[in-house]
FILUM-472826 format. One line per field, with one value per residue (C-alpha): x, y, z. Coordinates in pm, whole numbers, plus 50000, padded with zeros to 5 digits. Layout:
<recs>
px: [X ...]
py: [Y ...]
pz: [Z ...]
</recs>
This chain:
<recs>
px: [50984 50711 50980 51316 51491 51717 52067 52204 52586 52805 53239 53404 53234 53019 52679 52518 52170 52153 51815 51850 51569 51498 51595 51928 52238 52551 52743 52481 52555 52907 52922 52658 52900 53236 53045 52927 53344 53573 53867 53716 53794 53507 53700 53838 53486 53328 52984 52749 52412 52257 51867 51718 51792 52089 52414 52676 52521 52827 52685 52948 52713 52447 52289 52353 52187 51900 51889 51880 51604 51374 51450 51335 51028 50919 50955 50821 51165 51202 51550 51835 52205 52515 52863 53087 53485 53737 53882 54233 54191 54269 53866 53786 53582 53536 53638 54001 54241 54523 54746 54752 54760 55134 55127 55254 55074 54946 55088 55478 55383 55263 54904 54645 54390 54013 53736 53421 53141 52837 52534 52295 51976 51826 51712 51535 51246 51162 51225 50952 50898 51125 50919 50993 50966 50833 51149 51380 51460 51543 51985 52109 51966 52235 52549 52904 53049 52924 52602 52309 51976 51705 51542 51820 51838 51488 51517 51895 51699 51407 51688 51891 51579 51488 51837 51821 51537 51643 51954 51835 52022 52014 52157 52181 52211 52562 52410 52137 52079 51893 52281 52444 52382 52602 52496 52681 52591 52426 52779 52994 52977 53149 53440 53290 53153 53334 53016 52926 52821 52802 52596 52598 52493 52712 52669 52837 52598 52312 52226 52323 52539 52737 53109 53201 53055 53196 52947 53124 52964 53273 52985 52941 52538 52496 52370 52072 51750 51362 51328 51444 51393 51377 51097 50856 50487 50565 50792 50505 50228 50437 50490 50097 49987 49947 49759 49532 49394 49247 49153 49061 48937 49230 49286 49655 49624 49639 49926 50158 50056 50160 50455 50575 50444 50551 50855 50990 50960 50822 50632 50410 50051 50101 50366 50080 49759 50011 50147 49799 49631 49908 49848 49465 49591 49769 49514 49184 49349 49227 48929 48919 49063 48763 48522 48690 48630 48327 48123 48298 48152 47803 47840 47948 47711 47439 47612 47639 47280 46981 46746 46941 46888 47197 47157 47378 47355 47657 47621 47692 48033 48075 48108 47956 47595 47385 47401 47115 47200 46904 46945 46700 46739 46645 46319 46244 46275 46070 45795 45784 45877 45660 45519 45741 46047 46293 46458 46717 47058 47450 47759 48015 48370 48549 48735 48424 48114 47815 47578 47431 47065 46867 46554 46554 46291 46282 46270 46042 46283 46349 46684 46773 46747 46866 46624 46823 47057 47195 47506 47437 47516 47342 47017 46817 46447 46584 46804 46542 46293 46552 46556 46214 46085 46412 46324 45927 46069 46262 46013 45762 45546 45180 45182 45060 45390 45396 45687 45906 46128 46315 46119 46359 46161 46315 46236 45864 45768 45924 45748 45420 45468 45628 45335 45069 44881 45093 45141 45394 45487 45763 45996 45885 46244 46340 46013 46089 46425 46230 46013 46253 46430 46125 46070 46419 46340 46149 46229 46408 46123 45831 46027 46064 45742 45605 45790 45682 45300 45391 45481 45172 44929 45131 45058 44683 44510 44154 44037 43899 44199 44411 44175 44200 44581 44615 44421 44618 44921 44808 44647 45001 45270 45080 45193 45488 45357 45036 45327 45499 45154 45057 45355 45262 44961 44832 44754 45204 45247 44956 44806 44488 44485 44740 44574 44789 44941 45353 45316 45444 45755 45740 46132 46331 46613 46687 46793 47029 47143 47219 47423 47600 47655 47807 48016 48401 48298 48187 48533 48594 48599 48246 48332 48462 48253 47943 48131 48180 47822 47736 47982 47857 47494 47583 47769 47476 47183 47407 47494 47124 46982 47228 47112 46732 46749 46857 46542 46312 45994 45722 45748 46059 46301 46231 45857 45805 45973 45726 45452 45538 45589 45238 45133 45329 45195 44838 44880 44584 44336 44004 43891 43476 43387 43108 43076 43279 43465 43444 43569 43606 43921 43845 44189 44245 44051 43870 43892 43692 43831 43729 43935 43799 43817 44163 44007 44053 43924 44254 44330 44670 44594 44482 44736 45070 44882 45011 44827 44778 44819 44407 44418 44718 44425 44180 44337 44455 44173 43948 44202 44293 44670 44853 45066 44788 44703 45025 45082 45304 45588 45648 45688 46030 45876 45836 46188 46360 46225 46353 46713 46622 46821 47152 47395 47613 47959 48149 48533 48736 48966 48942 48926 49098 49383 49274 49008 49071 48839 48865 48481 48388 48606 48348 48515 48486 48173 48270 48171 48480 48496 48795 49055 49141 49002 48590 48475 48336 48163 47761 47644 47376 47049 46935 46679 46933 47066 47321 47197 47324 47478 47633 47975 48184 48489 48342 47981 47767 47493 47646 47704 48068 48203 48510 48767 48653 48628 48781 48592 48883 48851 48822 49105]
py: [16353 16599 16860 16780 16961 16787 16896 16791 16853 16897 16804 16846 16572 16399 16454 16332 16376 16436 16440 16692 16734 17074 16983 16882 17072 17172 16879 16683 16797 16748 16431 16328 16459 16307 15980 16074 16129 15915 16170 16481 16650 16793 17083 17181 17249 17509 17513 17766 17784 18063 18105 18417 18702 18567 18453 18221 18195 18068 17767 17720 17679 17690 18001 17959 17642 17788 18053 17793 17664 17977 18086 17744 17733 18081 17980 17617 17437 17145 17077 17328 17260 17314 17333 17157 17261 17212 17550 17535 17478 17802 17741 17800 18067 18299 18670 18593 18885 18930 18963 18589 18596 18697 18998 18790 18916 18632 18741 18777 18388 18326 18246 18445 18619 18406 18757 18695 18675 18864 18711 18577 18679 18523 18206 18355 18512 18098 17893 17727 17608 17285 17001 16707 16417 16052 15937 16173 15905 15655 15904 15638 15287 15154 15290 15126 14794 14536 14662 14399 14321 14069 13992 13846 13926 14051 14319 14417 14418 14651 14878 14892 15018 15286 15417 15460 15610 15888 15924 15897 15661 15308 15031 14636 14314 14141 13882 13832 13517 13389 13381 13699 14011 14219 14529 14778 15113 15121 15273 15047 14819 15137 15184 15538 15434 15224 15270 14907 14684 14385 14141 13838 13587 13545 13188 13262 13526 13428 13783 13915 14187 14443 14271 14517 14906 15204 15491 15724 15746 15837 15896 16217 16339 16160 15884 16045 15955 15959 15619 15360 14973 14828 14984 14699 14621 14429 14738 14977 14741 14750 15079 15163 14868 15073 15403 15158 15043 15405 15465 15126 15296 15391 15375 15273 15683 15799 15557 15679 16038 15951 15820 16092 16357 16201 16010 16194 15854 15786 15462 15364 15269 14938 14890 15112 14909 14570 14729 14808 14467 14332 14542 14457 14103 14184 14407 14238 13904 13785 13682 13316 13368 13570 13306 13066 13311 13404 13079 13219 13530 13445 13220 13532 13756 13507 13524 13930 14016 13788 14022 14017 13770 13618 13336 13151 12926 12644 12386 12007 12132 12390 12655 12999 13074 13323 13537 13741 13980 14161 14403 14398 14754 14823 14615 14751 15100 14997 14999 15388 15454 15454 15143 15121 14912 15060 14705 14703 14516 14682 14429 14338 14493 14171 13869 13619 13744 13873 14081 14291 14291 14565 14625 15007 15277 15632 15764 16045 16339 16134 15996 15664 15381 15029 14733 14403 14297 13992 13882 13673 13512 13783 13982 13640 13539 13272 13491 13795 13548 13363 13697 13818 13506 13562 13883 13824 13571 13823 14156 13926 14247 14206 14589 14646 14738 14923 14784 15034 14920 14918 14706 14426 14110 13882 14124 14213 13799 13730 14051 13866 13535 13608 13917 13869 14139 14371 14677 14706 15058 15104 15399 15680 15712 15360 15363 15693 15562 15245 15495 15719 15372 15282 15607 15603 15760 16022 16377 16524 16759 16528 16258 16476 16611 16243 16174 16419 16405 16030 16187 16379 16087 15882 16220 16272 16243 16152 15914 16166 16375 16070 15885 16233 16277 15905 15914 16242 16012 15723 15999 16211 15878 15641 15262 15281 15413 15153 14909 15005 15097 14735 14616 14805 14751 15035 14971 14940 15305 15515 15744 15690 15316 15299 15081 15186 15429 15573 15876 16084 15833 15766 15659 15368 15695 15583 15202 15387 15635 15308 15151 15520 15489 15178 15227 15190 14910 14681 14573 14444 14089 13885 13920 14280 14385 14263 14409 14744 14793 14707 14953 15229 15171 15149 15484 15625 15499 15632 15976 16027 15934 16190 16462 16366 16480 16842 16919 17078 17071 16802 16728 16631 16942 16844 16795 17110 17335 17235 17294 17656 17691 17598 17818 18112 18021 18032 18368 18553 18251 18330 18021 17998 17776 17540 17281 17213 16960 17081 17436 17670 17729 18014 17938 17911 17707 17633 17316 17136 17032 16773 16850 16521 16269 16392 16452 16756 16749 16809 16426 16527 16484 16115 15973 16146 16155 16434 16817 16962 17325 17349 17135 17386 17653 17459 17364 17702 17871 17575 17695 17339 17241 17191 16939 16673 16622 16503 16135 15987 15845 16259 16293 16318 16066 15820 15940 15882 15541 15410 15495 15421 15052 14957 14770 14586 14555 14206 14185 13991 13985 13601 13524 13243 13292 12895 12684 12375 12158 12120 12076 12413 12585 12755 12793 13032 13082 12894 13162 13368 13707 13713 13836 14122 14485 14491 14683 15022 15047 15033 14753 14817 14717 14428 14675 14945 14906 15159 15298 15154 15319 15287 15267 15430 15231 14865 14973 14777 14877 14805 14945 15116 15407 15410 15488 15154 14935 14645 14433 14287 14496 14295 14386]
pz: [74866 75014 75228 75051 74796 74523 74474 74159 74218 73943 74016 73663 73381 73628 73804 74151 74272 74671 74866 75147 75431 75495 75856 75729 75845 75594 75758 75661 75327 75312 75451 75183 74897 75062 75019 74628 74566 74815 74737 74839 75156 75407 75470 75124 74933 74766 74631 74435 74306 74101 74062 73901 74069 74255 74021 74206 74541 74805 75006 75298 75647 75793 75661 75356 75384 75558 75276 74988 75125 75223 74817 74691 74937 74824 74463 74485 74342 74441 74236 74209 74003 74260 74104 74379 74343 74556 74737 74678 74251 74064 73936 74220 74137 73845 73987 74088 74230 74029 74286 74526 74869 74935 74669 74427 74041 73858 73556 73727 73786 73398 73462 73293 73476 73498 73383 73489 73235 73200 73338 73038 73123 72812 72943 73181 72993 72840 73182 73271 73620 73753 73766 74023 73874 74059 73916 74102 74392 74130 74092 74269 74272 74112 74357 74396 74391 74687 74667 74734 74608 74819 74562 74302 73935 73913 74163 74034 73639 73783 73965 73628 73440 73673 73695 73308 73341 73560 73394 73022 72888 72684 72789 72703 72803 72711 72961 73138 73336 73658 73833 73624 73497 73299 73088 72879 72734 72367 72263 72392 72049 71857 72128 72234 72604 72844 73137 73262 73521 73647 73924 73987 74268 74605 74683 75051 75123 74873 74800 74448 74444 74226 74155 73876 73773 73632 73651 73381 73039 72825 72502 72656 72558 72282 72466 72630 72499 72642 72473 72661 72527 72883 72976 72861 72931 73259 73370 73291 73481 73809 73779 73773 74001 74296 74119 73940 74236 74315 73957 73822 73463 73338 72960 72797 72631 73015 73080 72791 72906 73255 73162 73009 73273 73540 73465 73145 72891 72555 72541 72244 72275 72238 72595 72760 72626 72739 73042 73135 73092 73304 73601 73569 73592 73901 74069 73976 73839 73481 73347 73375 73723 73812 73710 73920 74255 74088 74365 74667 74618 74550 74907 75071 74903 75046 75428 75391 75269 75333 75195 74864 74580 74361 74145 73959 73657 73509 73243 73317 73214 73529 73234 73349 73163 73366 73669 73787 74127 74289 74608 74873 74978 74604 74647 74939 74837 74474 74657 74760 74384 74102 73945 73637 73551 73264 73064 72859 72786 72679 72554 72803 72722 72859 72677 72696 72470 72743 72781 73127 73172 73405 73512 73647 73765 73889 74284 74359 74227 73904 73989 73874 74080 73975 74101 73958 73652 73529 73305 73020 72704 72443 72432 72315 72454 72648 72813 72846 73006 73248 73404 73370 73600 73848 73886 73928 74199 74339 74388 74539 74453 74349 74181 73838 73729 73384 73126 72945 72663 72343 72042 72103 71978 72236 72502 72357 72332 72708 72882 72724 72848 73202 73264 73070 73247 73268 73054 72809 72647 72376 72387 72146 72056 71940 71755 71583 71501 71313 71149 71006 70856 70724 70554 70332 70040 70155 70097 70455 70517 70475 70674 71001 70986 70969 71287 71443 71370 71505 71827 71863 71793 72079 72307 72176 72541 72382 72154 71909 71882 71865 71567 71382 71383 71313 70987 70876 70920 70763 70471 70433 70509 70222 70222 70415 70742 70688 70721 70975 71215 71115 71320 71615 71834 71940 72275 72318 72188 72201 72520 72397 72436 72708 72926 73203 73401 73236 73461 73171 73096 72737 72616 72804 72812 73210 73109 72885 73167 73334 73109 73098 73454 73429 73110 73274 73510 73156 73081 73407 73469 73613 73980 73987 73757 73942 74330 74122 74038 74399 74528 74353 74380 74763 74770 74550 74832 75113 74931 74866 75187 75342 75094 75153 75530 75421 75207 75385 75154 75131 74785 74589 74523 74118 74116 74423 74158 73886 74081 74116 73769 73706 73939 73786 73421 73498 73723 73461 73499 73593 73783 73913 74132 74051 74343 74599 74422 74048 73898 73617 73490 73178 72955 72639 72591 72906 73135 73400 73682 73992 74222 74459 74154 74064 73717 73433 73105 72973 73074 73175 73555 73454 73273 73441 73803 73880 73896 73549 73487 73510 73852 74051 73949 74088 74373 74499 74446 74677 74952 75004 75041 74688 74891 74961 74584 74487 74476 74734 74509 74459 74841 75020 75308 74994 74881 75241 75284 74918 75043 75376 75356 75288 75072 75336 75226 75115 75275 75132 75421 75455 75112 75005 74760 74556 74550 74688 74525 74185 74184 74327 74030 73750 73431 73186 72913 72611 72389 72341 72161 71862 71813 71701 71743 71704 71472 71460 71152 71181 71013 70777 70830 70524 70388 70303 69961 69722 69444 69136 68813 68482 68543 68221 68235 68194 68049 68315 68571 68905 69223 69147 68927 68693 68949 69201 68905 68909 68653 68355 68026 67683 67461]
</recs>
């Protein structure tokens, strides 16, 4: 509708939309109308138009035509009202001279002068600005008598709607069958509308086509309505077929808003939530649909990308059980990132029960950067350590690659028995979660400064320090922080004992920012959702790659800045130089540095391998280059070649629309989630328990008061 303007042309009772091009000439126009009303003649009309400003504009050529437009254009209207009259009617207008044409007084001839009015200007200080709907093509759909439709009844039914749409009214069905369709107005029961029409099928031609319609609601505006019953859940799904393709996340709340924005109708929550599902259905298909392409993917997954790794797991059943999906640029670029790998597992959104496994790490300016996942039945050990040895298959990497997790006990035992020798840490954040359960009770105060005298033993760089702050904690938290350290070994949690490398990464946060990141594409089914998450992550490694080439330092943008900052904080130093490898640095308190062995006293240069505060000092005052002390997964050559490959794309230009052997079909997981809305409410963990009391109304100790109590009173 982009550079037309809507006329809605008014001729006594009735009302007809015209679409003019800008282009279009007044000809145009009147041959337009003289089609709208058979009886009119092209050469006996009047029309006017006012906008504000300009009361009862004449349109009778060219330009005025060209007029209409430039005032519409400058005040971005795309609608205007036009009152069409016929010239030679005494209404003709609203100024009339009282004498006619031949001198003759209207009043010698009995008729009584027409006055004009004054001009309202009211309205004009609450209009808001005309608003062109998508619906404003849909005026005439449903035209005159003879009129065909390709498609049959379904086509004439969709047409129907629409035109009620635009029009605002309610209609029904007096019948409605594959060969006929007839509808009346909602009035038409009580006698006070007589509008109708009817369609049926022409055998001779085969098309079906309009045999009866009379276009004039008699019920006058009592009719009109934004509510209109035929606009269903199917209705609604074709209607949003097309824009959910571009935005595939759409929730039912931003269909009903839609609806209502852009085509002017109510519809509850319920059509939109139903309307929705059925366009998914139509776009992506439905679940156990997906499953069933879900082997002709995998084969062309394997034909795309030999680098990549995609395995997939059926009963003897063919019933879907596991799926693990590895990239290859992602392994490739894992090994110019730091040797840690981020676990953790999110619920799948869909209609079968799931969960999404993923093992994740950090590129050198502390992005996140996905390595594998899998979809599978729950966060069990048999599930955690199906993927733990696919994905051991898959890196091929001999690394010592530090593990970062949640204290998930399937998780913990499968880490053990896949790696034994490799590091495990738990996040500091699920473990101060535990520990603030553990501590119910506890006054508020005394609980959070437990937590975070936690925090500073898992921080303490040195044994001593760390063996100090641990006794104050066992000293000032009593028996229940003996418990809950006995659960914990310390080697898992503490700095101290670490005996690896987390290059300062203490919480499994980034798994988390993953399953963030991939928070709209969960309630997608198997197949899209697992082509969604390679989408993105291949619009991710392209996007950074292409900002990569633009920095121009040597070190990441992110770790470059904090370098300088380290350098600005220890500006009043006094650093003396010892050796040529070992210095000085008089702080408070003072620190030792080795500059060669990448060592400071401070430790922090040990365990997060990168300079301490103490070692910039150091550094700068040797006169050797900050730059070549930094570790290469902090470089932007290490950053470049992580994104250096890419995620080929998978067209499914030749896919086929059925599987033609009933063999190759993979059904659906026979674990299927209820019915029914899931619940919100946390459920409590087993150690929680109310408080009881003495309720007054029965006399016993339970866990309810007088007003909840429902126990039967003894007369």
């Amino acid at each position: 509708m982009e550079g037309s303007v809507i006329l809605m042309c008014r001729r006594g009772e009735l009302s007809a939309g015209v679409v003019l091009s800008r282009r279009a000439t007044f000809q145009d126009l009147v041959e337009k109308l003289c089609q709208k009303w058979s009886d009119l003649k092209g050469g006996a009309l009047l029309l006017l138009y006012s906008l504000e400003g300009h009361a009862k504009c004449m349109l009778s050529c060219d330009d005025d035509l060209e007029a209409l437009f430039a005032l519409t254009l400058s005040r971005h209207i795309d609608a205007i009202d036009v009152i069409l009259m016929d010239s030679g009617s005494s209404s003709t207008c609203n100024t009339v001279d009282p004498c006619s044409s031949d001198g003759e007084s209207i009043a010698s001839r009995g008729e009584l002068p027409v006055v004009d009015d004054v001009v309202d200007l009211v309205p004009s200080f609450s209009r808001h600005e005309p608003k062109l709907l998508k619906s404003s093509s849909w005026f005439d759909l449903i035209k005159e008598v003879g009129q065909r439709f390709n498609d049959g009844a379904v086509e004439f039914r969709d047409c129907l709607t629409k035109y009620s749409v635009f029009h605002g009214f309610q209609f029904y069905y007096y019948k409605n069958h594959r060969d006929k369709v007839k509808a009346y107005c909602v009035e038409r029961p009580d006698g006070r509308c007589m509008w109708a029409v009817m369609a049926s099928l022409d055998r001779s031609t085969g098309f079906f086509t309009i045999k009866e319609f009379n276009a004039v609601h008699t019920c006058d505006s009592v009719v009109l309505t934004n509510k209109i019953s035929q606009v269903g859940c199917h209705f609604i799904g074709r209607l949003v077929t097309e824009e959910l393709r571009l935005r595939p996340f759409k929730r039912a709340i931003d269909i009903m808003h839609d609806m209502k924005e852009d085509y002017g109708v109510d519809v509850t929550y319920r059509r939109s939530h139903m309307g929705l599902q059925k366009a998914k259905d139509s776009v992506f298909g439905s679940y156990s649909t997906s499953f069933a392409d879900l082997k002709w993917y995998v084969q062309k997954f394997k034909e795309v990308d030999t680098t990549s790794s995609i395995v997939l797991n059926c009963d003897d059943s063919k019933h879907f059980t596991r799926l693990f999906v590895g990239f290859g640029a992602c392994k490739y670029g894992f090994n110019y990132c730091r040797p840690l790998l981020f676990l953790d597992g999110t619920f799948l959104k869909s209609m079968y029960k799931g969960s999404l496994l993923s093992a994740c790490t950090k590129d050198g300016n502390q992005g996140l950067y996905p390595i594998c996942f899998a979809i599978v039945d729950g966060e069990t050990y048999e599930s955690w350590h199906w993927f733990l040895e696919q994905m051991r298959v898959f890196l091929e990497n001999e690394r010592n690659v530090v593990f970062i997790s949640d204290w998930n006990i399937g998780l913990l035992h499968a880490v053990a028995d896949v790696f034994p020798g490799a590091s495990h840490s738990y996040c500091l954040v699920h473990l101060k979660k535990n520990l603030r359960t553990r501590l119910g009770g506890v006054a508020m105060d005394r609980k959070r400064y437990l937590v975070e005298l936690f925090g500073k033993c898992t921080y303490a760089p040195t044994l001593e320090l760390f063996n100090e702050l641990l006794a104050e904690l066992e000293r000032e938290g009593g028996d229940k922080m003996k418990d809950f350290l006995s659960d914990l070994d310390v080697k898992h949690w503490a700095h101290a004992h670490f005996p690896g490398h987390r290059y300062s990464e203490l919480s499994s946060n980034l798994a988390e920012c993953f399953n963030r990141w991939i928070k709209d594409e969960r309630c997608l089914p198997v197949t899209q959702l697992v082509d969604a998450i390679r989408m993105k992550l291949m619009e991710q490694m392209s996007r950074r790659k292409e900002e990569s080439l633009r920095w121009k330092t040597t070190v990441c943008p992110m770790w470059d800045k904090r370098l300088a900052g380290l350098f600005q904080f220890s500006g009043t130093w006094v650093v003396r130089k010892s050796s040529a490898d070992v210095y000085d640095v008089r702080g408070n308190p003072s620190n030792t540095v080795n500059i060669r062995q990448r060592r400071c006293t401070c430790r922090e240069w040990q365990l997060n391998c990168f300079p301490c505060v103490h070692a910039v000092c150091a550094i700068r005052k040797s006169g050797c280059d900050l730059n070549d002390f930094v570790e290469p997964w902090y470089l932007v050559y290490s950053f470049r070649e992580a994104y250096s490959k890419s995620i080929e794309p998978i067209p499914t230009v030749y896919k086929p629309d059925f599987v033609a052997d009933s063999d190759d079909v993979i059904l659906p997981p026979l674990q299927r989630r209820p019915a029914g809305r899931p619940r919100t409410e946390r459920v409590s963990p087993i150690w929680k328990t109310t408080r009881k009391r003495l309720c007054s109304r029965c006399g016993t100790i339970a866990r309810h008061n007088k007003r909840t109590c429902k126990e039967p009173l003894l007369s």
